[in-house]
N, C-alpha and C positions, 0 to 999 in steps of 0.2 A: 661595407662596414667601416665605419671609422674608428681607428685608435688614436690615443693619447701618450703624448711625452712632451718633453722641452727637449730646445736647444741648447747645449750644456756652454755655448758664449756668452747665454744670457748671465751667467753669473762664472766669469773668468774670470773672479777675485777668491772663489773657492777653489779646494782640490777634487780630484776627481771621486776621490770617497765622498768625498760632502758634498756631492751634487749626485750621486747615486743615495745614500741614506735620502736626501730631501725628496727625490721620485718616489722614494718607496713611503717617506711620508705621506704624500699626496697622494697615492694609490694611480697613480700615471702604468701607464703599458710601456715604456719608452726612450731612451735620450739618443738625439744626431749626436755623436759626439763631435767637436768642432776639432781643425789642423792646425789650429794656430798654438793654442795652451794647452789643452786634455790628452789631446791625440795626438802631437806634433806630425806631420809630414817626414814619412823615411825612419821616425822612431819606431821599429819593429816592437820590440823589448817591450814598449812602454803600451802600443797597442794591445799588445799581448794579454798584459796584464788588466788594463784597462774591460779588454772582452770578456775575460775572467771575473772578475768584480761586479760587471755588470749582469750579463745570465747565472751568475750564483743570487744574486737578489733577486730574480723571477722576473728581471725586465729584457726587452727584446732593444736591440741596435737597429732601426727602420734604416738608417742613411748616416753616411761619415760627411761632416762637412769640411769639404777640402777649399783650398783657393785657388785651386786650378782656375786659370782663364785663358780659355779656349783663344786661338792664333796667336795671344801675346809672346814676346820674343824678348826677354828678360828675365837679365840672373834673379829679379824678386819671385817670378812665378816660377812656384815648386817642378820639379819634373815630373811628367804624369806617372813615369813608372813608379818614382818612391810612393807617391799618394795611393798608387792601385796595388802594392805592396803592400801599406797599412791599411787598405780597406780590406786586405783577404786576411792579415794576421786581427786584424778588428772581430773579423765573421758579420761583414752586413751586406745588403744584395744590394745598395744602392750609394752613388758618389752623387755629391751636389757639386757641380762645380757653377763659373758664371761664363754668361758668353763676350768672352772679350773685353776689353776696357775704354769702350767708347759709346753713348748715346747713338741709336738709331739717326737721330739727324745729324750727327757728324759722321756718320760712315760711309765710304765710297765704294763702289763696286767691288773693288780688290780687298778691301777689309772683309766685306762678307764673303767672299770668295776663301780670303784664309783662313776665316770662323769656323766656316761650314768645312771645310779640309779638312783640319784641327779634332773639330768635334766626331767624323766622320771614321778618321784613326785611330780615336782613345774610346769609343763608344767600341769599336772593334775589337779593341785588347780590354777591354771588361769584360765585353759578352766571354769569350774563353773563360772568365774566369767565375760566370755567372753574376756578374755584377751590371746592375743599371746604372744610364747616365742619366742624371738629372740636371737642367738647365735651374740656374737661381732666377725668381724672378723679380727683376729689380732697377732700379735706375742707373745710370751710364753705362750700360751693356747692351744688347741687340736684344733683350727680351725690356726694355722698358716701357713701352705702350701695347695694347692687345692686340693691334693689326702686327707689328715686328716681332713680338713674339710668337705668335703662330706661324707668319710665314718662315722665321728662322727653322722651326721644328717642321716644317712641313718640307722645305729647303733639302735640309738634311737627310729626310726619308730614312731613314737608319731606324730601324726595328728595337734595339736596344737604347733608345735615346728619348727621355720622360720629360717632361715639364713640373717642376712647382708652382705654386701659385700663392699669394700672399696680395691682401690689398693696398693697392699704390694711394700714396696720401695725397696723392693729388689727382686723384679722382674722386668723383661722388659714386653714390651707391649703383645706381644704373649702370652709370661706366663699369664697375666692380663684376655686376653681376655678369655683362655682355662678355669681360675679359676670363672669368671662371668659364661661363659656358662655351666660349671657343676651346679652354686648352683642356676641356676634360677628358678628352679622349686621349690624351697625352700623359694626367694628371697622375705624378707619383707621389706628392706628400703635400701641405699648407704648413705657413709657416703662420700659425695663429698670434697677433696682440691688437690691443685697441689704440688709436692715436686720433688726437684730433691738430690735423696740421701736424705739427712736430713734438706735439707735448706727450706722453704717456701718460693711459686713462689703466682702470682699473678695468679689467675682462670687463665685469657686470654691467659697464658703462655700453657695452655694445650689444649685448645679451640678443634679443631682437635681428640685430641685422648678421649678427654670426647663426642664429638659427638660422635664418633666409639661405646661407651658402651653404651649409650645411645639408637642406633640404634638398637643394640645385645638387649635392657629391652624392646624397644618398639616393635620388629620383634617379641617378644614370648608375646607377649598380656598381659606383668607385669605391674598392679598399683601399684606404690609405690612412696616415697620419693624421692628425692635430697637434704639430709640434706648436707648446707655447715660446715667444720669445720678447723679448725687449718688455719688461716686468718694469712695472711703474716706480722709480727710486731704484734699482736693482735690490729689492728689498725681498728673502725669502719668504718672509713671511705675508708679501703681497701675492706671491707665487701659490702659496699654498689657498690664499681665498680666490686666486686664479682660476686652479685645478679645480678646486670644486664647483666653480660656477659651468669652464667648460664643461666639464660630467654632465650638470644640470642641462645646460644646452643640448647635448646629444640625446640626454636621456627625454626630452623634449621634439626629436627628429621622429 
């Protein structure tokens, strides 16, 4: 079964109530909340409250979006204990973090070697806490093309260690579909929006080809998300004819 929320980055010019009231407009199941504005990283307090706000309006927290990157070694990446401290005062069973700060093709043996370290010790200190690791999937990190990001998660072998999936803009749909169907068996949420190249389209623009992955999560028996994100103009009110197109789509599966 798939459910429905957004990523509460996509509009981090609101506060955290105005992007919970706007879920509940939209009838969404759902927000990641993000580490950087909503949820900060190590702000207990604020998670706190945040969890509160959100399960009193009848939606659920699928995934904390932290900026955890795996083997980097700098004061800008968060410590993973603060991040796995607001994911348990959050209450969500899954962290997204990314892997690392470098493209598959600039990575040399010892890089992935410290990825998979990295990733190997903080997937460890979640499961304790019943918490999923989830890989972002995305460009300049070791999940950037569909052969590196499966072998990263395969690498790994770590039972508590998920994959997302989201379509890379610089693939075509083929490409799309072959990279969905390798990580599904991995598959802990999608990060749902439309783009052509770099521009942001309105969902409806995609309608069609988001049924097609859809079909591909639903045919292998995956529950997870449809988090919507990167909303065309950061506009609410593009969001809210967002929501109801994806609706339409699932209800369409």
């Amino acid at each position: 079964m798939i459910s429905t929320g957004l990523v509460s980055i996509s509009f981090r010019n609101l506060t955290a109530r105005e992007v919970v009231d706007l879920v509940v407009e939209a009838k969404l199941d759902g927000i990641e909340w993000g580490g950087d504005v909503h949820v900060p990283h190590g702000d207990i307090k604020k998670a706190r409250e945040v969890s509160k706000m959100t399960y009193d309006a009848g939606l659920k927290i699928p995934s904390y979006g932290s900026y955890y990157r795996t083997g980097w070694d700098d004061p800008k990446n968060p410590e993973f204990e603060a991040v796995l401290e607001t994911a348990v005062a959050l209450g969500t069973p899954c962290i997204r973090v990314w892997a690392g700060n470098r493209g598959s093709s600039e990575a040399d043996v010892a890089w992935w070697e410290k990825v998979i370290e990295d990733s190997i010790e903080i997937a460890s200190m979640a499961e304790k806490e019943n918490i999923v690791i989830a890989f972002e999937y995305h460009g300049n990190t070791l999940t950037d093309t569909n052969e590196s990001a499966l072998e990263l998660i395969k690498r790994i072998d770590h039972p508590n260690v998920k994959s997302y999936w989201q379509p890379p803009v610089d693939q075509d749909i083929p490409e799309r579909i072959e990279g969905l169907t390798q990580i599904l068996p991995y598959l802990a949420h999608i990060h749902a929006f439309q783009w052509d190249v770099r521009e942001r389209l309105a969902f409806k623009e995609g309608f069609d080809e988001w049924k097609t992955y859809f079909e591909i999560v639903e045919g292998a028996g995956k529950s997870c998300y449809a988090l919507l994100e990167f909303v065309k103009d950061d506009e609410p009110t593009q969001f809210l004819e967002d929501a109801q197109v994806l609706k339409r789509v699932l209800a369409g599966v």
